[in-house]
SELO-887019 format. One record per residue: x, y, z of N, C-alpha, C, O in turn. Coordinates in steps of 0.05 Angstrom, whole numbers, padded with zeros to 5 digits, always signed. Each point is the difference from the previous one (the first is absolute). Layout:
BEGIN
XYZXYZXYZXYZ/...
REM end
This chain:
BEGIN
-00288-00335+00049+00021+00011-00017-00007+00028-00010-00025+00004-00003/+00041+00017-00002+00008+00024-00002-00022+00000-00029-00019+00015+00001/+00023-00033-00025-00010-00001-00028-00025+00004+00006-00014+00019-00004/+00009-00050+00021-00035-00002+00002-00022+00027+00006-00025-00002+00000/+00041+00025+00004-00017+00027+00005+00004+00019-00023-00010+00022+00003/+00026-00027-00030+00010+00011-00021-00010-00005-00026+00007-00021-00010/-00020+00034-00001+00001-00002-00028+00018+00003-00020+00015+00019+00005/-00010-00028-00023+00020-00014-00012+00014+00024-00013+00025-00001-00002/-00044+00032-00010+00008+00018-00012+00009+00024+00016+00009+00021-00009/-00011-00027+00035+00010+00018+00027+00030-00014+00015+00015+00013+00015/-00013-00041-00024+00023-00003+00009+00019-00005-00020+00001-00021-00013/+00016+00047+00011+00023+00001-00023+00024-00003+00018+00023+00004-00009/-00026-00011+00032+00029+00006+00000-00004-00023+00040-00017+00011+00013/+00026-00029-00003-00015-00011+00017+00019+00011+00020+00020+00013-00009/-00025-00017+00041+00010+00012+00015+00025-00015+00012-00008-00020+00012/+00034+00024-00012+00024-00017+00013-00006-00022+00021-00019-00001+00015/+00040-00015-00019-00017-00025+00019+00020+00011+00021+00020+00014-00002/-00034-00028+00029+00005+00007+00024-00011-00030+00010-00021-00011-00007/+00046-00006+00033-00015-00020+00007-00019+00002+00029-00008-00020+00012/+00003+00044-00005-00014+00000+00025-00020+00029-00001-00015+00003+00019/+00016+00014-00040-00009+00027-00001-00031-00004-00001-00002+00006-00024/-00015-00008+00029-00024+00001-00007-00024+00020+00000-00015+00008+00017/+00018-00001-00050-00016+00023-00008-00026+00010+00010-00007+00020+00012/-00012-00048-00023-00021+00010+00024-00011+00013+00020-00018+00016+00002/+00044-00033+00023+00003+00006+00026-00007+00036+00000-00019+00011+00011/+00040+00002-00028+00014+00027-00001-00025+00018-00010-00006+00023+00006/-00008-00043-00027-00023+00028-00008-00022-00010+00017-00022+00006-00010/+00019-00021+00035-00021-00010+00011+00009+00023+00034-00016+00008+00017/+00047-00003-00017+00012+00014+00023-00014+00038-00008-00011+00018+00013/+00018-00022-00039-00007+00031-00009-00028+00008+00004-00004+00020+00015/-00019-00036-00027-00023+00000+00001-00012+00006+00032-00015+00017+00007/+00030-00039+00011-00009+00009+00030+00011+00023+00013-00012+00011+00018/+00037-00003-00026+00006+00028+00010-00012+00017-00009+00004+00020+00014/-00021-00015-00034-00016+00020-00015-00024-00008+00016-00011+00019+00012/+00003-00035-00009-00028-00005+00011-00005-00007+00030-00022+00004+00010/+00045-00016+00006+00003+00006+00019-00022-00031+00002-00003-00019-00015/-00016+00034+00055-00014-00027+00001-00031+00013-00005-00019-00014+00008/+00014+00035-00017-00032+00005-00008-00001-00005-00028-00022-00010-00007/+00040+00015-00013-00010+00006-00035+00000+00028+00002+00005+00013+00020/-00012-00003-00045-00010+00030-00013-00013+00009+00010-00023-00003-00009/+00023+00016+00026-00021+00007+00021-00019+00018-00017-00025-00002+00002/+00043+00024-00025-00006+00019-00019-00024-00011-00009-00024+00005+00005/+00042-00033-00027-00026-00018-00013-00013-00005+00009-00022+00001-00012/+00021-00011+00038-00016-00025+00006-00033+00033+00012-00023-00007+00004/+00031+00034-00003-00022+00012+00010-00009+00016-00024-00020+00014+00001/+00034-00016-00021-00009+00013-00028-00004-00012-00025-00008+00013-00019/+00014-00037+00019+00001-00020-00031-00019-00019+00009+00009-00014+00018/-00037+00007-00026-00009-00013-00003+00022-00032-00006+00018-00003-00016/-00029-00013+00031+00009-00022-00001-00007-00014-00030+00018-00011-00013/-00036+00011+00006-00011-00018-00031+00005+00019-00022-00008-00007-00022/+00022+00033+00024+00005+00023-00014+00029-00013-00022+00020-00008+00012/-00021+00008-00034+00012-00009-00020+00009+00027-00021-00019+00012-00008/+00047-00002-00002+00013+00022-00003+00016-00024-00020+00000-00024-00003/+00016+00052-00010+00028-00007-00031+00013+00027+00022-00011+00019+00011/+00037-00027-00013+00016+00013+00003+00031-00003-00016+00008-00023-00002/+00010+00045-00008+00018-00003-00017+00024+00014+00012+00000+00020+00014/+00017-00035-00021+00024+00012+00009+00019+00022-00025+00004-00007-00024/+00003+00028+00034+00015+00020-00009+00014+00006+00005+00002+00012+00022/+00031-00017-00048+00017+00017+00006+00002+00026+00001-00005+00015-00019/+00014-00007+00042+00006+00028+00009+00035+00021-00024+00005+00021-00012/+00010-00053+00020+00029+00011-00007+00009-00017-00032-00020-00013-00009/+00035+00011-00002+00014-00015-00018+00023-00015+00014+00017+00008+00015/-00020-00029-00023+00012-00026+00006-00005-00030-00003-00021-00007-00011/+00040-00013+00023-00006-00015-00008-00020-00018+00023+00000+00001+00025/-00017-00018-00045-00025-00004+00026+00014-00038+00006+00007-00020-00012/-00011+00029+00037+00008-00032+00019-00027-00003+00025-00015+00019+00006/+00016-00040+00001-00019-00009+00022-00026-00006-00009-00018-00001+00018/+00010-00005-00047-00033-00014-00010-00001-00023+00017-00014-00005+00020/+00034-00008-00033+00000-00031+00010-00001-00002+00032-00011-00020+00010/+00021+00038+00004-00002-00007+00024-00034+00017+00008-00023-00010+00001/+00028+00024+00002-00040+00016-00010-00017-00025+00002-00009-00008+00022/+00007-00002-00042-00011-00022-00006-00012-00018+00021-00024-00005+00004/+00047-00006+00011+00005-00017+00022-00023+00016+00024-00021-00011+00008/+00033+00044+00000-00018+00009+00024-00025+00004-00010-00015-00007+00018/+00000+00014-00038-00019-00004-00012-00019-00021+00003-00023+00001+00008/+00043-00028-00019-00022-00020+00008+00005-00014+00032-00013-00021+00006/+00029+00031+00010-00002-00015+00025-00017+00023+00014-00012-00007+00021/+00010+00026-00027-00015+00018+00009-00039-00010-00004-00018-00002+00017/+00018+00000-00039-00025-00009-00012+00006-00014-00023+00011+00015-00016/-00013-00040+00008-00002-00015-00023-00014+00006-00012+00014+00001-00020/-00035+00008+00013-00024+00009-00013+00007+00024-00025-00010+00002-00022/+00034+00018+00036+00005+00025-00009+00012-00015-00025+00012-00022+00000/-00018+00044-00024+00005-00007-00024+00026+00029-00008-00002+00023+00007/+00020-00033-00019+00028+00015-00009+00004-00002-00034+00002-00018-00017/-00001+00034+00018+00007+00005-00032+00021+00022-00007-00004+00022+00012/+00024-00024-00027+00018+00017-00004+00007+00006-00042-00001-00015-00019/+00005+00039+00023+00023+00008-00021+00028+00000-00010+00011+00003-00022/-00003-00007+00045+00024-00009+00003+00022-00021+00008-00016-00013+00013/+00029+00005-00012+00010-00018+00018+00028+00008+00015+00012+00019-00011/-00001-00029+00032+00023+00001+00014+00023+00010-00026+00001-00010-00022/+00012+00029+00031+00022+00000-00019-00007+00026-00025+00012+00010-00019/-00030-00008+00028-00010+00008-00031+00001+00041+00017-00007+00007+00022/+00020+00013-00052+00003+00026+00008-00032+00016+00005-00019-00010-00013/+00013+00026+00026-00026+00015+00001+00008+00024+00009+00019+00009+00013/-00044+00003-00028+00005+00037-00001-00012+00009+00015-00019-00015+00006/+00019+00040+00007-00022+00012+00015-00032+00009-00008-00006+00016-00017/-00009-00031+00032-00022+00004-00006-00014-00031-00013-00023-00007+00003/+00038-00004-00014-00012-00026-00015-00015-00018+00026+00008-00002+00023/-00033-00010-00038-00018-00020+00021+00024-00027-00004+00015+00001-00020/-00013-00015+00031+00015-00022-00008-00011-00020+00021+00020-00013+00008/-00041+00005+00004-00023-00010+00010-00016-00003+00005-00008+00024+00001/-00017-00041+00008-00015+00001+00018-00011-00021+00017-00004-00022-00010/-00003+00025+00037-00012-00020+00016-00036+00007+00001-00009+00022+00003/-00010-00048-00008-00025+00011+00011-00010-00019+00009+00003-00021-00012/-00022+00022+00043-00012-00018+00004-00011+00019+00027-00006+00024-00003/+00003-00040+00036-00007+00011+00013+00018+00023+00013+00022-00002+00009/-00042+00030-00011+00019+00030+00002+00013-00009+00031+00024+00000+00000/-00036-00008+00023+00016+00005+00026+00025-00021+00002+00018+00007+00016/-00016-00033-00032+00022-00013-00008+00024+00020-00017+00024+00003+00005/-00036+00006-00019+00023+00020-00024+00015+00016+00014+00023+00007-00004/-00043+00001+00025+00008+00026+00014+00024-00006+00036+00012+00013+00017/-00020-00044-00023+00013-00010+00027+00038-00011-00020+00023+00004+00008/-00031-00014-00029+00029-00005-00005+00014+00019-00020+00017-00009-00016/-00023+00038+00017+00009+00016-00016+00030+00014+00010+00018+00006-00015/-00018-00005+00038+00016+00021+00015+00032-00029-00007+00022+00005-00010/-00032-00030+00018+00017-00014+00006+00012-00012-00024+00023-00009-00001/-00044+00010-00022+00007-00007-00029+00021+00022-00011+00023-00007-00006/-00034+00036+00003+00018+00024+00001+00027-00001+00010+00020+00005-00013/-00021-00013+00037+00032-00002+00008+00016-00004-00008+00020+00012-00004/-00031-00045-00004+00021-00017-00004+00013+00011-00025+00023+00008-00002/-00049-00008-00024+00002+00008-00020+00015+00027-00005+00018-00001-00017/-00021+00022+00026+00024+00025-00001+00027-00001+00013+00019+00013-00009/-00018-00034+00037+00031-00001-00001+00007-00024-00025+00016+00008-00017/-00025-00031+00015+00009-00013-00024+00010+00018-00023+00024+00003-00006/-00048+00014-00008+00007+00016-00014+00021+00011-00003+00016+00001-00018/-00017+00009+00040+00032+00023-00006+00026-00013-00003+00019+00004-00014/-00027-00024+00034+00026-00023-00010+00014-00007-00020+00024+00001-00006/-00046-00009-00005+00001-00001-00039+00007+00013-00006+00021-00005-00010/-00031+00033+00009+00008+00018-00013+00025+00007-00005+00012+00001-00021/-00001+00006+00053+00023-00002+00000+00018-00014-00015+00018+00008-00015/-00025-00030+00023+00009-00023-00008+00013-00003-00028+00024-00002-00006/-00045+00003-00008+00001+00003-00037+00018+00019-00010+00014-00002-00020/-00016+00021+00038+00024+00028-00004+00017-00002+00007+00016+00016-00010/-00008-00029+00027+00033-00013+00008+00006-00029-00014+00022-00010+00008/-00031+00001-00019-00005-00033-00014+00018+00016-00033+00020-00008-00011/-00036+00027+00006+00005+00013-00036+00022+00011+00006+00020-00010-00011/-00016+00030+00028+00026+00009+00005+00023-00011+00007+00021+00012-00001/-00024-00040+00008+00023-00007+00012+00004-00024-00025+00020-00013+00008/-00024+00007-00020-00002-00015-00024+00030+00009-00012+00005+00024-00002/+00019-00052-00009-00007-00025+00007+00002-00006+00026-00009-00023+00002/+00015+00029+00017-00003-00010+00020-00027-00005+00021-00011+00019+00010/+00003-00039-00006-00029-00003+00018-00001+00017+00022+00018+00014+00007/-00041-00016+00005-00005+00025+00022-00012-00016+00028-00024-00006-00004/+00030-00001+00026-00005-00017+00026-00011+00014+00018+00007+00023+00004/-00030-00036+00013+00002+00024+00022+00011-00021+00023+00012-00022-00004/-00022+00040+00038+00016-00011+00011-00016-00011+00025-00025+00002-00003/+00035-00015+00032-00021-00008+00014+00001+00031+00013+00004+00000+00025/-00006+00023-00036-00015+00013+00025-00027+00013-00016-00002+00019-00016/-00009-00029+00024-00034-00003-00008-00020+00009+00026+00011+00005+00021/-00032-00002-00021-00020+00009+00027+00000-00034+00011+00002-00019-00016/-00006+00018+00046-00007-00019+00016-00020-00012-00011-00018+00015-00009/+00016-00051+00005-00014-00007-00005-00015+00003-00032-00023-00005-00007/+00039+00013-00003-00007+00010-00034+00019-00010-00024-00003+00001-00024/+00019-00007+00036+00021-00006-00012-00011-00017-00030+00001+00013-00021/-00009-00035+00021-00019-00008-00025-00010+00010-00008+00000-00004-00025/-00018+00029+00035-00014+00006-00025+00019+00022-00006-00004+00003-00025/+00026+00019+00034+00011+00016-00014+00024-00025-00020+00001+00003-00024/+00012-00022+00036+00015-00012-00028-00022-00003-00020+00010-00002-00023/-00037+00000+00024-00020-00011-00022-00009+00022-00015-00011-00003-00022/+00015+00033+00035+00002+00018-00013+00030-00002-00016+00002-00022-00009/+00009+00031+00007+00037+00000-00008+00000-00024-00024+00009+00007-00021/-00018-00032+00023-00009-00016-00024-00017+00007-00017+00002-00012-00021/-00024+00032+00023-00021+00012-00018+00010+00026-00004-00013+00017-00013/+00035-00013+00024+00016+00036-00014+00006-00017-00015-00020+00003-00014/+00033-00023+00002+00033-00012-00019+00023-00001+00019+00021-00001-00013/-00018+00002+00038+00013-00005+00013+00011-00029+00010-00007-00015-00018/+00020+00002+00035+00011-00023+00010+00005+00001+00030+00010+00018+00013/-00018-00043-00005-00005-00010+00032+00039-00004+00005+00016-00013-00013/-00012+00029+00036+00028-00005+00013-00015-00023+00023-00024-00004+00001/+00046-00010+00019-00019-00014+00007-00023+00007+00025+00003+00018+00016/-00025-00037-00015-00019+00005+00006-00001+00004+00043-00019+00010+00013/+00048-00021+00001-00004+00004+00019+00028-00013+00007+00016-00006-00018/-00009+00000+00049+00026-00011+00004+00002-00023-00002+00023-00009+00004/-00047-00012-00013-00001-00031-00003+00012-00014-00022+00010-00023+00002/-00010+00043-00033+00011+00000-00025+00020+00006-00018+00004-00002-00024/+00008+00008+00044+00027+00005-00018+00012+00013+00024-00011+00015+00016/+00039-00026-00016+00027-00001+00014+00018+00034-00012+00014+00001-00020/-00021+00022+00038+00014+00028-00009+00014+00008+00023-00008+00008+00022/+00035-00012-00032+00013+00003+00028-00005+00036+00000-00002+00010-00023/-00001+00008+00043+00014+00030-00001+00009+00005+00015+00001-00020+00014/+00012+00042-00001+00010+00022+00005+00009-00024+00028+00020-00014+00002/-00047+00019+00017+00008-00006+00029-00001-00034+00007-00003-00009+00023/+00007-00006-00049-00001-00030+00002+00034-00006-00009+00014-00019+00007/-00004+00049-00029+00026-00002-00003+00017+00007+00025+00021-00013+00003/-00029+00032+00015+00012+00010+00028-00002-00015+00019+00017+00000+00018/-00040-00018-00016+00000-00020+00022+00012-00032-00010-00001-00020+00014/+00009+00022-00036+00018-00028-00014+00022+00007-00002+00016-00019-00006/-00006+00043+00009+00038+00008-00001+00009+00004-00028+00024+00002-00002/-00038+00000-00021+00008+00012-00015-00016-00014-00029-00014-00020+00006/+00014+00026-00032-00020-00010-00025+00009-00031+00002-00014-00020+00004/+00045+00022-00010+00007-00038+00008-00015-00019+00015-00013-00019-00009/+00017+00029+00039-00009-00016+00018-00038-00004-00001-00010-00021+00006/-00004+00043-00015-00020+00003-00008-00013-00025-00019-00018-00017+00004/+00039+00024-00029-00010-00013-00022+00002-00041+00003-00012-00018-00013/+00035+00018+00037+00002-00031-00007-00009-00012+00029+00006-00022+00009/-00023+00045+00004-00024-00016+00028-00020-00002-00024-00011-00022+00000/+00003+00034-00018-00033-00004-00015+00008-00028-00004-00012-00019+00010/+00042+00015-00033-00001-00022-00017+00000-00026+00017-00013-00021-00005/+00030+00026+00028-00013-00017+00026-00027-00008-00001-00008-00023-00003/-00004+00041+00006-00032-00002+00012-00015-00013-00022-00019-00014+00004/+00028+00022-00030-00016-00005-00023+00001-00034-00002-00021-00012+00000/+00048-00004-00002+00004-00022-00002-00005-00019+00031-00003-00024+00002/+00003+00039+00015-00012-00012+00020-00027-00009+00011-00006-00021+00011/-00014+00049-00021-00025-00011-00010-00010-00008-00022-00025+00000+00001/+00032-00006-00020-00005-00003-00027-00012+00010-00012-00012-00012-00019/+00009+00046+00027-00012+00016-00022+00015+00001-00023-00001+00022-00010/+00016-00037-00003+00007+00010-00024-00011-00038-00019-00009-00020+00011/+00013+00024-00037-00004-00022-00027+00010+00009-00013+00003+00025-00003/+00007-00045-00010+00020+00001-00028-00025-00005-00026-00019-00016+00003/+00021+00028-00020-00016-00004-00024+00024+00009-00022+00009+00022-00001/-00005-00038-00012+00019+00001-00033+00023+00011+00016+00018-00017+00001/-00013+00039+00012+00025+00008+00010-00010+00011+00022-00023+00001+00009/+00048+00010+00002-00009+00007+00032-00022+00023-00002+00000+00022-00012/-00015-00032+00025-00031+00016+00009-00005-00003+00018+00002-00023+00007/-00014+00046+00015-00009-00005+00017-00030+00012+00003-00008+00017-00016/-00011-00027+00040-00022+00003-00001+00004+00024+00022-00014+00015-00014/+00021+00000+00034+00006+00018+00007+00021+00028-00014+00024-00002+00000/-00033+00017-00006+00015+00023-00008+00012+00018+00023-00011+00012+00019/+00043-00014-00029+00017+00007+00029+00011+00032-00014+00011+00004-00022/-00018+00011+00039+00019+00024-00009+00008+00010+00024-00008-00007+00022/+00029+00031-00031+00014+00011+00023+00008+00027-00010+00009+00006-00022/-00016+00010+00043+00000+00034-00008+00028+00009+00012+00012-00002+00022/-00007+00013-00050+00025+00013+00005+00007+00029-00004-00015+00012-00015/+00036+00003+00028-00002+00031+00005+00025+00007-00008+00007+00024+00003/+00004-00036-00009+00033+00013-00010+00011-00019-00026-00005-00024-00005/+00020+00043-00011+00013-00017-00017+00015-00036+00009-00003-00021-00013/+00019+00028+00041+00008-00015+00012-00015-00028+00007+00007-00023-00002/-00030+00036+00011-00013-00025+00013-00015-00014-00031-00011-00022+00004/+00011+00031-00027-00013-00012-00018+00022-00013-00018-00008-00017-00015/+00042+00023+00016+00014-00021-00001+00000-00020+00013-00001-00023-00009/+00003+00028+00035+00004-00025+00022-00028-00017-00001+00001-00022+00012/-00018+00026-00021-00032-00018+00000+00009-00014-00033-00006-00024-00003/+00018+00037-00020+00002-00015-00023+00027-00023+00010+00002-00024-00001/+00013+00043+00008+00031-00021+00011-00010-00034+00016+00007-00024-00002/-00026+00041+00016-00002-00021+00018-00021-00030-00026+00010-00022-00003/-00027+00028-00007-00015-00012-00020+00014-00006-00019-00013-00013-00016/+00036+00017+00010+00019-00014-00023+00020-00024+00007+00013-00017-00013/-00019+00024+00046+00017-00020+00011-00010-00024+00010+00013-00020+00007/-00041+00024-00005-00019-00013+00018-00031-00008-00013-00018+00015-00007/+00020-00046+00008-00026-00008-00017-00027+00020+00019-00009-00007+00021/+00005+00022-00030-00022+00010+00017-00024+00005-00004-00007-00003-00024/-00009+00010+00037-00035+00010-00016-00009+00029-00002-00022+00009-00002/+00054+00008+00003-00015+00026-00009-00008-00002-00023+00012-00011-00018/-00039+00025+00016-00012+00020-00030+00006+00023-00004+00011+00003-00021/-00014+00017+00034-00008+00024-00006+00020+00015+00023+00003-00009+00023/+00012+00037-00032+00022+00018+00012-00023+00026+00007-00007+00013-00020/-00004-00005+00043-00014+00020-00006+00021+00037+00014+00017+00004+00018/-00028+00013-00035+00033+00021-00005-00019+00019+00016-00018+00013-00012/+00022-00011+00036-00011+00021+00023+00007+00027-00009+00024+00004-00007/-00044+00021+00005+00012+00024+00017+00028-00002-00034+00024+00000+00008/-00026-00001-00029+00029+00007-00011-00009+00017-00022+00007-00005-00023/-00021+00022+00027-00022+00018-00019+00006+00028+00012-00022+00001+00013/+00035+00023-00006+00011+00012+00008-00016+00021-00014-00001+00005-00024/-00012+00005+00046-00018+00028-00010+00014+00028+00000+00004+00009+00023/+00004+00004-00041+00011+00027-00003-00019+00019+00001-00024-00003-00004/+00040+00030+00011-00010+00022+00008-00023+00016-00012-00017+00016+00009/+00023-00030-00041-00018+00021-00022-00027-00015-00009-00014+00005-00020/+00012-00025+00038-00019-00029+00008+00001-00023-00030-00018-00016-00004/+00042+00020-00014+00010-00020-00007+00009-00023+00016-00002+00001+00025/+00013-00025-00039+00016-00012+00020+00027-00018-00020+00002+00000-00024/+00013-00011+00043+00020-00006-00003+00000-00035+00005+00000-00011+00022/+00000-00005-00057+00002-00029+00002+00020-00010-00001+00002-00024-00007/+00027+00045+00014+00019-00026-00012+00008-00018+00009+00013-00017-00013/-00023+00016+00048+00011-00020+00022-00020-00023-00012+00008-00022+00007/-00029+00021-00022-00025-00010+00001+00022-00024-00022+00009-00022+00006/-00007+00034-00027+00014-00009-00026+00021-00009+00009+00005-00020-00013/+00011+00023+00031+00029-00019+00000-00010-00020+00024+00021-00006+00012/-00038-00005-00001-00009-00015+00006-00014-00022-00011+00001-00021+00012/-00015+00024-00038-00010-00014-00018+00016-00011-00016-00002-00023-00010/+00026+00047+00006+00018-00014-00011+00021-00016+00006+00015-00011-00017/-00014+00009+00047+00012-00011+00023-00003-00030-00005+00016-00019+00000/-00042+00020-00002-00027-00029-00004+00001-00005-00026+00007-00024-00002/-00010+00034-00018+00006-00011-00033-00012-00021-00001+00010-00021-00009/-00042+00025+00022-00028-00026-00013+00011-00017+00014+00006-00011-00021/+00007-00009+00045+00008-00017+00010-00026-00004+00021-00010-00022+00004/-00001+00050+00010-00019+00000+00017-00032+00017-00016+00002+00017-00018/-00023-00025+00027-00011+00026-00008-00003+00022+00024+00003-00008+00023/-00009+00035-00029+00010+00020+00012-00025+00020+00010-00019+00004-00015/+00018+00006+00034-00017+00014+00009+00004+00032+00014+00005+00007+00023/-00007+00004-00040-00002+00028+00015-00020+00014+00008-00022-00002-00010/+00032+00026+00042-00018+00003+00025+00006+00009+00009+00022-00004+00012/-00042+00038-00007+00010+00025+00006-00001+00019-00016-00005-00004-00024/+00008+00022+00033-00013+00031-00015-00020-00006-00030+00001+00014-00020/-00015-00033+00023-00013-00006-00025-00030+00015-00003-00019-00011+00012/+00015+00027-00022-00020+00016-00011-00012+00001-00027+00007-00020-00014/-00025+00037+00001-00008-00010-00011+00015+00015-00021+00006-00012-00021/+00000+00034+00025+00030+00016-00012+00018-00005-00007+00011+00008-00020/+00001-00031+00044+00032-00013-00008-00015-00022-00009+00012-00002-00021/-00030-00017+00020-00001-00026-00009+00011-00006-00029+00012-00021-00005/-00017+00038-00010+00006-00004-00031+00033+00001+00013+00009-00019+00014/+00006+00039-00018+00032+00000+00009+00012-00035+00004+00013-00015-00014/-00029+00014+00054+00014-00024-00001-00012-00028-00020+00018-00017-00004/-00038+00011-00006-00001-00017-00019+00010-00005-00017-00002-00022-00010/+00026+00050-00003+00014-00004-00020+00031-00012+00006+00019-00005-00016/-00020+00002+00046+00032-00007+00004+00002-00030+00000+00019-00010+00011/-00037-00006-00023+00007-00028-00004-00014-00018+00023-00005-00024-00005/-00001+00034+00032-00011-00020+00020-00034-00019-00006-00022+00006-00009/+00028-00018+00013-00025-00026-00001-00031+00015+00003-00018-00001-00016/+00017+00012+00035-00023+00012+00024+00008+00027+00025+00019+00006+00014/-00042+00003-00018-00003+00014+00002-00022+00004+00036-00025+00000+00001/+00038+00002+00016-00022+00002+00025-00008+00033+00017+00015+00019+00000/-00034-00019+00008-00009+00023+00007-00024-00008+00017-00021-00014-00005/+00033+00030+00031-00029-00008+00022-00022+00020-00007-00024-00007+00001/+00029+00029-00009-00016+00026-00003-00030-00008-00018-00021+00014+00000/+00026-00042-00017-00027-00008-00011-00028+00000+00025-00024+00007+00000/+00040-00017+00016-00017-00014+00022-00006+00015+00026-00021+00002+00011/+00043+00006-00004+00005+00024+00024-00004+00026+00000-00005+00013+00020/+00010-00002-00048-00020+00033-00001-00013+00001-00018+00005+00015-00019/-00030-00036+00019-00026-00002-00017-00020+00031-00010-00015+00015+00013/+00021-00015-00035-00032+00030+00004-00014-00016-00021+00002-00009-00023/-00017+00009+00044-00034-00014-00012-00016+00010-00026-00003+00024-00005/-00005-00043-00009-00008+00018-00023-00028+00009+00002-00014-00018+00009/+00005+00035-00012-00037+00015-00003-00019-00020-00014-00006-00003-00023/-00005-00015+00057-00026-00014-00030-00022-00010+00026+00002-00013+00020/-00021+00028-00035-00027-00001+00011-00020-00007-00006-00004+00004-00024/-00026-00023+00044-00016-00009-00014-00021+00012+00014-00004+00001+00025/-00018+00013-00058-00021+00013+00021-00026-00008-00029-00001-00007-00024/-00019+00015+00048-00032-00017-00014+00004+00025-00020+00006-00004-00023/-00010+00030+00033-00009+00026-00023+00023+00012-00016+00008+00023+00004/+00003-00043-00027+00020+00002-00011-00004+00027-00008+00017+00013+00010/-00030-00001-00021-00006+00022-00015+00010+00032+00015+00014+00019-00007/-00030-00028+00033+00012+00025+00022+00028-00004+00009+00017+00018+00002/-00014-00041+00002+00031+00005+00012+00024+00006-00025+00021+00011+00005/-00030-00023-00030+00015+00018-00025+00000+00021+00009+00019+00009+00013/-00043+00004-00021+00000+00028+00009+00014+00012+00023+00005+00025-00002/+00004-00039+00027+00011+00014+00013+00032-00003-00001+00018+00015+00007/-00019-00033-00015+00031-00015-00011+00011+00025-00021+00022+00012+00003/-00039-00006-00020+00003+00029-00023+00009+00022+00015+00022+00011-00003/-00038-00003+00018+00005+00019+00021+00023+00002+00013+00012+00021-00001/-00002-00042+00017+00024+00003+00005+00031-00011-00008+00021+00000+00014/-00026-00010-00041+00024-00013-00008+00000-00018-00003+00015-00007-00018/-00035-00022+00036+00007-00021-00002-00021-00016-00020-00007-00023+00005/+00000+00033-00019-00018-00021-00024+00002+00008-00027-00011-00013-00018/
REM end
């Protein structure tokens, strides 16, 4: 189990469940692409093997810090032995220059899972970061990301996006029923769309009733015109069905003076009048996010958490002192 490698004050926030993803596997895939089939060739001809080092990690940038908890994990599958200690935890803001860890035990271990610990930990990071800043701005409305994530990462960037203040859209095509664009074009129209799912839903029995109609699948269906988001409510007023959620494509209309234009956004919500919850998607930045939050929709999605990541600055070195110093020198400490 994911816990059994976690200490209790590093995991604030746990990583989305997934029924086949396995984390391990992924930092055990990273570790051999870095190392290939010799090891550190570096270490293994310059680090004394029985050679024992402290090394600390430093933020470079300001932001918010994500990836301890997973740290943690390559650390001890790397070497159990290695001892971790932090200042911080997941979630938590850091300034440039602050120590906010350290690992010590054997130096050619530290030095074998640093590159791969770093990674993870700065794209996480930025994630968050992001994250947190589209999460405040878009308030009340929640902030989603989306599946376009790096290959094979997908968990750990939604596990970043949960440690910004963010929320998991769903985790893959196994979980939730979203009709779009080219499922509406190859079904003949949102109608025909919407009542093959409810088909499918009652035919396999992904759905349960609990107190009132509930289902254990969450069905949505993306819509791009005023039109098609009458005809998806029309159709649901007429028809016991299992939509949840109306998601409002593309109705965020970016103007010239790089304002934008919500009113298609708003007569769609108002279209819906809380019957569905609502999702808007498209031109969402971190600029417009406050805007569209204020027009009443549920949530808020944006691939850009995940798909144009900038990594945050964080480095771990034995001679904290010098690399301050050079960090001073050029900006980053």
């Amino acid at each position: 189990m994911i816990g059994d490698f976690l200490t209790e004050a590093c995991m604030v926030k746990p990583p989305p469940s997934h029924p086949t993803y396995d984390l391990k596997g992924i930092i055990k895939l990273a570790l051999e692409e870095d190392c290939g089939d010799r090891g550190d060739v570096t270490s293994l001809a310059t680090v004394p093997d029985d050679l024992e080092t402290e090394a600390h990690f430093l933020a470079k940038e300001d932001g918010v810090v994500a990836g301890i908890a997973l740290a943690e994990m390559i650390f001890n599958q790397v070497d159990p032995s290695l001892k971790v200690e932090w200042t911080q935890k997941d979630g938590d803001y850091v300034h440039k220059g602050l120590k906010l860890g350290k690992v010590y035990g054997r130096a050619q271990k530290i030095v074998v899972a640093e590159r791969v610990v770093l990674n993870f930990m700065q794209r996480m990071s930025g994630i968050a970061t992001l994250t947190k800043a589209m999460a405040d701005a878009a308030y009340p409305a929640s902030i989603l990301e989306t599946r376009k994530t790096a290959p094979c990462l997908r968990l750990v960037d939604k596990w970043a996006v949960l440690i910004g203040r963010g929320q998991n859209h769903r985790m893959g095509l196994f979980d939730m029923v979203l009709i779009k664009d080219n499922h509406v074009s190859i079904a003949g129209g949102i109608k025909n769309a919407l009542k093959s799912v409810d088909s499918y839903l009652r035919e396999t029995n992904l759905q349960m009733e609990v107190e009132r109609w509930y289902f254990l699948f969450f069905f949505q269906i993306e819509t791009r015109t005023l039109e098609e988001v009458k005809e998806a409510v029309d159709y649901a007023s007429q028809t016991k069905s299992s939509l949840t959620r109306i998601m409002l494509d593309n109705m965020v209309v970016p103007l010239p003076n790089g304002d934008i234009d919500v009113t298609m956004l708003k007569e769609a919500v108002a279209l819906i009048d809380g019957r569905f919850e609502t999702e808007a998607s498209g031109n969402v930045t971190l600029e417009t996010v406050h805007k569209i939050g204020q027009t009443g929709v549920t949530f808020i999605s944006s691939g850009a958490l995940t798909h144009s990541v900038k990594s945050l600055d964080i480095s771990l070195k034995i001679d904290t002192e010098l690399a301050l110093q050079v960090g001073r020198r050029t900006n980053r400490a």
